[in-house]
Wavefront OBJ file of the C-alpha trace (Angstrom):
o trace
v 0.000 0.000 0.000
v 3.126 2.305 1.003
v 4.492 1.708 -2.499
v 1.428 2.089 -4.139
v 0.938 5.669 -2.726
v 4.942 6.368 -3.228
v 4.092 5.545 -7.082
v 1.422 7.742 -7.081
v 2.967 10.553 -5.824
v 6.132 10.151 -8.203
v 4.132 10.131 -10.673
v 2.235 13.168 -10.129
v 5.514 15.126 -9.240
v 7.024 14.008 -12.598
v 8.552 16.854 -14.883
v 6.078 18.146 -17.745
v 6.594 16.415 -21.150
v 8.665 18.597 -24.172
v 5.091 19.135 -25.840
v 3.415 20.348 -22.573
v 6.014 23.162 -22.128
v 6.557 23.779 -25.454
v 1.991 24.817 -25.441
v 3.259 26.767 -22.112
v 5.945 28.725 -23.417
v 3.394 29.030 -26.795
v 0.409 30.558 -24.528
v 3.226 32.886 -22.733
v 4.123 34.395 -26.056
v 0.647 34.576 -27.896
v -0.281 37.037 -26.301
v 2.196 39.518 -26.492
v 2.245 38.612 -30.372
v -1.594 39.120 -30.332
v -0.696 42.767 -29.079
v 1.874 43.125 -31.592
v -0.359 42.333 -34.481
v -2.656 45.154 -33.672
v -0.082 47.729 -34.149
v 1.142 45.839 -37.219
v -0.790 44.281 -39.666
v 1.999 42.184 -41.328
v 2.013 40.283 -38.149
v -1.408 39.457 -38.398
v -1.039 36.196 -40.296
v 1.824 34.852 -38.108
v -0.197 35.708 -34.943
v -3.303 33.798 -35.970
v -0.660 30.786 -37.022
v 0.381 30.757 -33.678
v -2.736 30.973 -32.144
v -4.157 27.266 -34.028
v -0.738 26.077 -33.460
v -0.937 26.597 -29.801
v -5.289 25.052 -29.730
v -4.018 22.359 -31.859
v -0.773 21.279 -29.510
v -3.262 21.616 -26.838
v -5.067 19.057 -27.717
v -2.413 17.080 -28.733
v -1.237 16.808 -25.384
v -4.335 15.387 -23.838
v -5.428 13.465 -26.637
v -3.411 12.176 -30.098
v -7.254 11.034 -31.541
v -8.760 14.804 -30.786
v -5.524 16.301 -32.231
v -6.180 14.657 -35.403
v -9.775 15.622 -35.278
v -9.141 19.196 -34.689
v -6.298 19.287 -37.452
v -9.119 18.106 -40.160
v -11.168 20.890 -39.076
v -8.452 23.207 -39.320
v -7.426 22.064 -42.759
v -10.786 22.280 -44.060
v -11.195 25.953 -43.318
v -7.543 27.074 -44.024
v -8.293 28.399 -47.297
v -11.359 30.433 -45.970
v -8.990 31.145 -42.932
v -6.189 32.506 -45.117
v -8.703 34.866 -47.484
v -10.484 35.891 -44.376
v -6.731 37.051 -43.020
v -5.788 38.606 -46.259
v -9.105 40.805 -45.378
v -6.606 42.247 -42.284
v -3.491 41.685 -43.371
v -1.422 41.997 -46.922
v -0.119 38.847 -48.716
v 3.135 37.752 -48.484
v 5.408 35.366 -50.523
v 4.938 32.743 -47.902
v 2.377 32.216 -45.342
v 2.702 30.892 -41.763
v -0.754 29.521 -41.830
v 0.657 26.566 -43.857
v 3.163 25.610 -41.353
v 0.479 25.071 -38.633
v -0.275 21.023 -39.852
v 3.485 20.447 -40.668
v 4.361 20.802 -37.396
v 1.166 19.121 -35.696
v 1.803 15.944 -37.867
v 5.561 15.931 -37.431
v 5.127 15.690 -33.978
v 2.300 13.162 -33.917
v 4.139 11.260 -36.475
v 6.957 11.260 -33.725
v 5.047 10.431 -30.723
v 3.526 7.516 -33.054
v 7.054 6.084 -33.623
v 7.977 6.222 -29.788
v 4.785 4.088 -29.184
v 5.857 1.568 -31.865
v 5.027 2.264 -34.638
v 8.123 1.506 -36.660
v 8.119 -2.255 -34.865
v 6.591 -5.372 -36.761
v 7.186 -3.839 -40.031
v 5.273 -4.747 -43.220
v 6.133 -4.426 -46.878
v 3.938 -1.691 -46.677
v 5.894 -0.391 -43.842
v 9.073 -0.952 -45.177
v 7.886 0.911 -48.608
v 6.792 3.316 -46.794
v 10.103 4.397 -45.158
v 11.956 3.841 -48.314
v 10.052 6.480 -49.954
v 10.139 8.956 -47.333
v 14.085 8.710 -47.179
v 13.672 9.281 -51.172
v 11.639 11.740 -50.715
v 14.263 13.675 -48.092
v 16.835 12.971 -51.046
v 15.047 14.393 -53.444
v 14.900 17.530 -51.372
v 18.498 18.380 -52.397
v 18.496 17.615 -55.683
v 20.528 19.895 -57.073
v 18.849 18.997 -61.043
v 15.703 21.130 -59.539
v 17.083 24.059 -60.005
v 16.433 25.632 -56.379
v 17.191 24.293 -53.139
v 14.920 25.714 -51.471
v 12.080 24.693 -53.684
v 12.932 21.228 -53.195
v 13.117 21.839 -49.172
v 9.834 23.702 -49.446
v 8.358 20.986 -51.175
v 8.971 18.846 -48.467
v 5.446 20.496 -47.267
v 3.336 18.808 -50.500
v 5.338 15.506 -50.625
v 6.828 14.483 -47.348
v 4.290 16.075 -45.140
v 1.053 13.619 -45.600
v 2.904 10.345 -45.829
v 3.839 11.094 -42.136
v 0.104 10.392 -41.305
v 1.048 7.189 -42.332
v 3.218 6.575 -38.564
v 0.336 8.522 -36.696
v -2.206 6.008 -37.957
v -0.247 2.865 -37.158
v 0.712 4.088 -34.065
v -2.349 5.655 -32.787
v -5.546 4.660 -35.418
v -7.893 1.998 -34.321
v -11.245 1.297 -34.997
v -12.613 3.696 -32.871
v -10.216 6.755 -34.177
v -11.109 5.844 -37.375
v -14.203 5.774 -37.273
v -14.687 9.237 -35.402
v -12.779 10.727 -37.896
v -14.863 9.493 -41.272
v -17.900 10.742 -39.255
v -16.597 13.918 -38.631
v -15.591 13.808 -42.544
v -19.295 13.550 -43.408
v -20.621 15.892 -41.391
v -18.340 18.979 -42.515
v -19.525 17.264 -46.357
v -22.657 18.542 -45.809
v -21.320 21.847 -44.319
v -19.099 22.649 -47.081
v -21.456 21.457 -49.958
v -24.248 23.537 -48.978
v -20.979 26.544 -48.764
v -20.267 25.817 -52.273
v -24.240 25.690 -53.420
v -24.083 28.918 -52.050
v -21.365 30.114 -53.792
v -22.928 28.712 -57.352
v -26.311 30.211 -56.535
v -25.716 33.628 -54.866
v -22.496 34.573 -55.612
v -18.811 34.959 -53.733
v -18.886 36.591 -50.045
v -16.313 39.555 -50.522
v -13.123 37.207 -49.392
v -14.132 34.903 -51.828
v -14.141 37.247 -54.782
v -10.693 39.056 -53.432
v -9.314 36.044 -53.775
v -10.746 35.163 -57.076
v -9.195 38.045 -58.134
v -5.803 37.547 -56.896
v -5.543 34.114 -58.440
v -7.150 33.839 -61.680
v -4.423 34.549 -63.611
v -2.477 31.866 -62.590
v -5.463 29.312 -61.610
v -7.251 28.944 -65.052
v -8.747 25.520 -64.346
v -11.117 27.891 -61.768
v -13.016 29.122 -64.419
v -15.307 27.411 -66.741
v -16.073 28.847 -69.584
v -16.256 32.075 -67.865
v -18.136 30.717 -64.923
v -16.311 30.239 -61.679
v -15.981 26.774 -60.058
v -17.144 26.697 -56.323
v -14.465 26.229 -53.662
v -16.278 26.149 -50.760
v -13.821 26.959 -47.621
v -10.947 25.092 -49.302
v -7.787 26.309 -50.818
v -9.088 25.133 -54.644
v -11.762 23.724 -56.154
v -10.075 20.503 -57.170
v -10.000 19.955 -53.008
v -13.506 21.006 -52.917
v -14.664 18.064 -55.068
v -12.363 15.387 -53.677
v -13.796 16.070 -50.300
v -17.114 16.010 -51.165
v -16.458 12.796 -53.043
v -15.213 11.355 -49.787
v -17.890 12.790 -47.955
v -20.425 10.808 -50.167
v -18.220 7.425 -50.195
v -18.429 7.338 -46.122
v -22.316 8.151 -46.096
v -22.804 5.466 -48.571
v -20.590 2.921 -46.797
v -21.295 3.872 -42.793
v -24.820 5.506 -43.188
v -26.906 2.061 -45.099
v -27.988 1.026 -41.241
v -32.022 1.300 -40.951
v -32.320 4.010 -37.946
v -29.574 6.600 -40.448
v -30.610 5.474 -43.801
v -33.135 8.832 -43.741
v -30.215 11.120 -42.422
v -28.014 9.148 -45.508
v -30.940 10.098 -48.007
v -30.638 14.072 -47.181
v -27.108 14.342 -47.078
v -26.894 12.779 -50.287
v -29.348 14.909 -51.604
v -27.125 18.102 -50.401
v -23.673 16.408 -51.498
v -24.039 14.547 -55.259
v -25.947 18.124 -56.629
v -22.449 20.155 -54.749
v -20.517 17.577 -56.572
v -22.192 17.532 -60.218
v -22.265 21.822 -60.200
v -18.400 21.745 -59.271
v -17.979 20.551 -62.669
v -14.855 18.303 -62.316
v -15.202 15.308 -64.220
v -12.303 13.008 -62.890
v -13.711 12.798 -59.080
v -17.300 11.668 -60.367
v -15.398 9.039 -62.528
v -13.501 8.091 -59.239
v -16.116 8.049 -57.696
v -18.466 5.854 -59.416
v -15.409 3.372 -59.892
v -15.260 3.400 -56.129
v -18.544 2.144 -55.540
v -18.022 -0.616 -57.806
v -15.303 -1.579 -55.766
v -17.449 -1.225 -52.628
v -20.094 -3.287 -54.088
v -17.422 -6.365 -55.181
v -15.429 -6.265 -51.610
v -19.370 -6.456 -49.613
v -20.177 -9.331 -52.329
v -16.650 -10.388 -51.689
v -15.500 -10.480 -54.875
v -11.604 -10.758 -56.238
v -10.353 -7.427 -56.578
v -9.803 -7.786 -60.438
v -13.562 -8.610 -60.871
v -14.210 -5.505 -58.480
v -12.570 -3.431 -60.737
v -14.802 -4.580 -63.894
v -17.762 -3.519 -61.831
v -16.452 -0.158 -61.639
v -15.893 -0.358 -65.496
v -19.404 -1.370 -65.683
v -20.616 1.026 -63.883
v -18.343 3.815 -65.525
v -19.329 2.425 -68.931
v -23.449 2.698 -67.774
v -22.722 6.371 -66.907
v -21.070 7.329 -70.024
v -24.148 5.490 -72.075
v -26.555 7.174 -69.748
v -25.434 10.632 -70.270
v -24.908 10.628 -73.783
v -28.555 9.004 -74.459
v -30.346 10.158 -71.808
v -29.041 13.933 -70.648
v -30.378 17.053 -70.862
v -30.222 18.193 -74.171
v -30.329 22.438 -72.992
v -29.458 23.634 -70.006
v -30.638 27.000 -69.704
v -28.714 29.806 -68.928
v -27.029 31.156 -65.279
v -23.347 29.555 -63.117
v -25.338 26.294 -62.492
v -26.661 25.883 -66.234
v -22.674 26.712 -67.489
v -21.047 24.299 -65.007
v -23.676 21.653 -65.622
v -22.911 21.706 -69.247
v -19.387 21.504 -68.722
v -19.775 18.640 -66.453
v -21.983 16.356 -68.160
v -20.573 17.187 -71.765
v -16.928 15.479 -70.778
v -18.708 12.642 -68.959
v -20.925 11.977 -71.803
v -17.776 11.898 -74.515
v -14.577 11.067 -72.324
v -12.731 10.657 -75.558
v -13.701 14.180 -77.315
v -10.947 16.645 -77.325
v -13.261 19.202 -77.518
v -15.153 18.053 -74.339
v -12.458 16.319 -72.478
v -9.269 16.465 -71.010
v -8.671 13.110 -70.135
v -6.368 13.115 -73.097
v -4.376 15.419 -71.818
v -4.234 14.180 -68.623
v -2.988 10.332 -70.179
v -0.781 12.277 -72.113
v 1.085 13.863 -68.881
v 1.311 10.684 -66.771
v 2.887 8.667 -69.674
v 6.047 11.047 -70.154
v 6.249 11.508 -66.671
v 6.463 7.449 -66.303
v 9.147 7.238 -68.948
v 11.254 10.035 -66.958
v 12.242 7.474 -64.855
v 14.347 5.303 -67.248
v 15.868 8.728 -68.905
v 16.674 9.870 -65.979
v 16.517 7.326 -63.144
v 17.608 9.212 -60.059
v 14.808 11.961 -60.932
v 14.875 15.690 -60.537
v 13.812 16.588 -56.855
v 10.522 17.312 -55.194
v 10.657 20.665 -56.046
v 9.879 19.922 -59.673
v 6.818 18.547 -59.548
v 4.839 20.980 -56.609
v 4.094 24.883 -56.555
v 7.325 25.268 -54.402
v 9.666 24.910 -57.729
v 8.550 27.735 -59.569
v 7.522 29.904 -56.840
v 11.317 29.606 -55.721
v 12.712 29.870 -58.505
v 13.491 25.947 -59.759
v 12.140 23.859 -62.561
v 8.213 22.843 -62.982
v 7.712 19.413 -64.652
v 4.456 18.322 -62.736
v 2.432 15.821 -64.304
v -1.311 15.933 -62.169
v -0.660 12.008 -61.099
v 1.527 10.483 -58.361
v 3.308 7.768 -60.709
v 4.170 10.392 -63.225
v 5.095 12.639 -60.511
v 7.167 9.970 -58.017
v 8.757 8.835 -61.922
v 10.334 13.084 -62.529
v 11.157 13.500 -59.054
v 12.457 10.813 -57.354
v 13.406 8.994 -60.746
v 13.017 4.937 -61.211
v 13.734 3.968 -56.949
v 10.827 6.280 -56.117
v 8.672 4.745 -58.805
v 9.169 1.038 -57.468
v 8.697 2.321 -53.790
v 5.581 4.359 -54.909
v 4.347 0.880 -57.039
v 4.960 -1.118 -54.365
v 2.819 0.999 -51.697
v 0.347 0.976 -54.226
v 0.022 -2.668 -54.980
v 0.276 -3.895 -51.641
v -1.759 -0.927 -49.910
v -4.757 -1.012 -52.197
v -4.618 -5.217 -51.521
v -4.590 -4.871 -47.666
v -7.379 -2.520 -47.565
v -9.610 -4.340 -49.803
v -8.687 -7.250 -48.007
v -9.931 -6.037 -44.731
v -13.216 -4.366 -46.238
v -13.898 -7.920 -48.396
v -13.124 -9.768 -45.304
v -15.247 -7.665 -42.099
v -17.630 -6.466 -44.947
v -18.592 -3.247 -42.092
v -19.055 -0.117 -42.789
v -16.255 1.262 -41.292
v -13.450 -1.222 -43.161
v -15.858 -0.062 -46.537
v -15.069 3.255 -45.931
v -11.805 3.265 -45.278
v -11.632 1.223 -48.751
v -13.704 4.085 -50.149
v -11.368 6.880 -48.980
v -8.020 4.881 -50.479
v -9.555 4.316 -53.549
v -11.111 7.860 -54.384
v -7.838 9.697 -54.221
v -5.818 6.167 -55.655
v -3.251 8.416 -57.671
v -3.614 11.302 -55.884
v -1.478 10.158 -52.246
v 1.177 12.752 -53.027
v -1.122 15.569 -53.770
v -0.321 17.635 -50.742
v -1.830 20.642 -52.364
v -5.311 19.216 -51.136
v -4.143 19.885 -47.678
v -7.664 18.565 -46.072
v -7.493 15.685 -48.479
v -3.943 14.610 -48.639
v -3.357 13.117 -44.566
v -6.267 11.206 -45.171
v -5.063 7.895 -47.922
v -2.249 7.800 -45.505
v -3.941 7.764 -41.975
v -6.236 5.285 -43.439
v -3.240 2.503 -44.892
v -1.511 3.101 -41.321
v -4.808 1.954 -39.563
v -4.621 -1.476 -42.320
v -0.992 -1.700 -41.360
v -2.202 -2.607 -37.468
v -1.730 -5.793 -36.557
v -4.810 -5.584 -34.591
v -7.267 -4.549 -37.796
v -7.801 -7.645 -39.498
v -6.354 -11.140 -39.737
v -2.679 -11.379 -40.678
v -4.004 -13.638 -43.796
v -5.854 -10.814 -44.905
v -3.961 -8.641 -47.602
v -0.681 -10.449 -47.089
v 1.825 -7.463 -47.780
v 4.037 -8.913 -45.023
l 1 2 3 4 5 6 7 8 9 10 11 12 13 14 15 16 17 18 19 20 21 22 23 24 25 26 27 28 29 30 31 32 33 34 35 36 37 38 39 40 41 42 43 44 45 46 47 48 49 50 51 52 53 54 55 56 57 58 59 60 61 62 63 64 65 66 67 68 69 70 71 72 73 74 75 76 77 78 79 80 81 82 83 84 85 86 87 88 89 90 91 92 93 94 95 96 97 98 99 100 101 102 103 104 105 106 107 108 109 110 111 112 113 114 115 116 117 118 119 120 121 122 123 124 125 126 127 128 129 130 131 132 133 134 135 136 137 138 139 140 141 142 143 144 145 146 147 148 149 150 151 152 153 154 155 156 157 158 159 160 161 162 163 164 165 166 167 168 169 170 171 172 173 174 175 176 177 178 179 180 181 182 183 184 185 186 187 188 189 190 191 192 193 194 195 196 197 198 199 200 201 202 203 204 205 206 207 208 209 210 211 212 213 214 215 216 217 218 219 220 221 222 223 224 225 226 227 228 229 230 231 232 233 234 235 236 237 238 239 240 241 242 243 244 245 246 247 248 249 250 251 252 253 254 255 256 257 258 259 260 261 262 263 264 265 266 267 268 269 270 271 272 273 274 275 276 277 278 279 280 281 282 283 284 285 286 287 288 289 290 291 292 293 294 295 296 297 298 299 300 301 302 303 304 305 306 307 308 309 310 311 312 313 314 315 316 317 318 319 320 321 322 323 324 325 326 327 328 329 330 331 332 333 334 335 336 337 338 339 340 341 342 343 344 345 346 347 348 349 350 351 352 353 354 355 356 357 358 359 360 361 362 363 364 365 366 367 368 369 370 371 372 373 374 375 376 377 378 379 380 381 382 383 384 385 386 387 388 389 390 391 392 393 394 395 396 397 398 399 400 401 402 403 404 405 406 407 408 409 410 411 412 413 414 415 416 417 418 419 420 421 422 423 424 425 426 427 428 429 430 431 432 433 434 435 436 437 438 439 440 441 442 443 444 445 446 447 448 449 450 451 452 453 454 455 456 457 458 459 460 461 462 463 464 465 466 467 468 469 470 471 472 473 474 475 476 477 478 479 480 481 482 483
């Protein structure tokens, strides 16, 4: 009993943890820069960084689960968060806002591989890690053409696979599943944002911004109507979160007692999605459900994949003999047309850009044999040209992995794709619940897409998902092999 007590009171006289003084020291500071930011404007944006740095630590201290939570939030509303600051402040080259999830993650990531989650490695694991040392190579490049490009692009590359370690050290069921519902509730929020946006116009912030960008961000308008971005940081994001948003209420919401809640956000989230007009996320996305439909039937993978080509073929026939043949006139009539014009003739030039898009992933593939130890990070994100180094993105992670990390990279990236896309489906074929169907739903929506850190909401999200099929404790060790 002595000893127990002794233990006790050790333990509550222990010295703080690192992160615990470093929120002190944080709430010490904030509010003298608070202060400072009145009197100065430029320090606006760096004072409001600090201020979700310090929230989001603080919750990170208590609870690794709510940190992630809070972080999604956050990263859905940075781009309204950083147009809402350019309201106060002027903007600069680079923006502290976009450091706030770097450093959450790193340090979750590191917390994750103190509890263990480097130990029983996988294939998976071990791909993992080879492609994040890559990835640190291909930092310094020096074939980029600017250092720091290729360090800042450390931010769109490097950054999201380290969700990877904070869901195999710290995602369960439970985490998981708390965070997919918290991904289909802000859906709803942010598509009835964007409806918003295509039926009454852009608040001020929005239209500042609109201005700012659209010389450099042509895919925002459509032919001379402009996409809806909700509170994200481009429309591309936009869509691929809604897209997620309708793959969990279709896997997690089918049970009797939510099936009416299901029905209305559905009817709120596939009308966002259609009047965003980007065509790749609907194809995506019907492909995804045909995967969700062969892994509940249990099917192989390959013959899950025809069903998505069914599906994707039924869509195509559908539009093209069954759509609207006039669309009326207004921003929902023009991005309407847009939308179901590619769909209905994928392989029209005039309509599509799939073309294009093919065109771009195949030389980026064959980069990799001409020039196998690639051309940095920095070529293939926003960071290279903004610093001052090469561009050479390609709009696909093979293509990109292939350019910037050269023919390694490519067999790293190949290899977490193969064996990442098998383990989840595995799990999802095998437990057949919603959540596993989900979680098969998310990987498979933004399959190519891993890499794209410049859908910061999005991005984490692939990655905290194959960390939780990387457990030990998910499924089976017979189901997905990988190991």
């Amino acid at each position: 009993m002595t000893q127990a007590l002794a233990a006790v009171r050790l333990r509550s006289l222990r010295m703080p943890t690192a992160s615990s003084l470093a929120v002190a020291a944080l709430l010490l500071v904030l509010p003298l820069l608070l202060g400072d930011a009145v009197q100065d404007p430029n320090r606006i944006r760096f004072a409001v960084a600090v201020a979700a740095l310090v929230t989001l630590l603080g919750v990170a201290t208590s609870s690794p689960s709510g940190s992630m939570l809070a972080l999604v939030v956050w990263l859905v509303a940075l781009g309204m968060s950083r147009r809402l600051v350019s309201e106060l402040a002027p903007i600069t080259r680079t923006d502290p806002l976009l450091l706030v999830s770097p450093v959450v993650l790193g340090l979750l990531a590191a917390a994750a591989i103190r509890r263990g989650a480097l130990r029983n490695r996988t294939l998976l694991t071990n791909a993992v890690l080879a492609l994040s040392l890559l990835t640190l190579l291909g930092a310094v490049n020096p074939l980029q053409g600017s250092l720091v490009g290729g360090i800042s692009g450390l931010l769109f590359v490097f950054v999201p696979v380290l969700a990877f370690w904070i869901g195999r050290g710290y995602c369960d069921d439970r985490m998981l599943r708390r965070l997919l519902t918290l991904i289909a509730g802000l859906g709803i929020g942010v598509a009835v944002y964007g409806l918003v946006q295509v039926s009454s116009g852009f608040p001020a912030w929005d239209r500042q911004w609109i201005n700012d960008v659209s010389s450099a961000y042509a895919a925002l308008n459509v032919n001379g109507v402009i996409r809806p971005f909700a509170s994200f940081t481009s429309s591309s994001e936009y869509a691929m979160f809604l897209g997620l948003a309708i793959v969990v209420w279709l896997a997690m919401g089918r049970r009797v007692f939510v099936l009416p809640l299901t029905v209305v956000a559905l009817a709120i989230l596939v009308p966002a999605l259609v009047l965003e007009s980007a065509r790749g996320v609907v194809i995506a996305l019907v492909a995804t459900i045909g995967l969700l439909v062969g892994a509940q039937r249990r099917l192989p993978i390959v013959l899950s994949v025809g069903v998505g080509v069914l599906l994707l073929v039924a869509l195509v026939f559908g539009l093209r003999n069954y759509g609207p043949s006039t669309y009326g006139t207004g921003t929902g009539a023009a991005l309407l047309s847009h939308q179901v014009q590619g769909l209905a003739d994928p392989l029209n030039p005039q309509t599509s850009t799939a073309g294009v898009h093919f065109t771009l992933i195949k030389n980026g593939v064959t980069q990799a044999f001409s020039q196998p130890l690639g051309q940095g990070i920095g070529v293939v994100t926003i960071a290279g040209a903004k610093f001052g180094g090469l561009a050479n993105g390609t709009e696909a992670d093979p293509s990109n992995v292939a350019v910037a990390l050269g023919l390694p990279g490519l067999v790293a990236y190949l290899v977490i794709l193969a064996v990442g896309m098998t383990r989840v489906y595995g799990i999802a074929s095998h437990r057949r619940d919603g959540l596993a169907l989900a979680a098969l739903g998310v990987v498979t929506l933004t399959v190519l897409q891993w890499l794209n850190g410049g859908q910061y909401a999005v991005a984490v999200l692939p990655w905290l998902v194959l960390g939780w099929a990387d457990r030990p404790d998910v499924a089976p060790s017979t189901v997905g092999a990988g190991r």
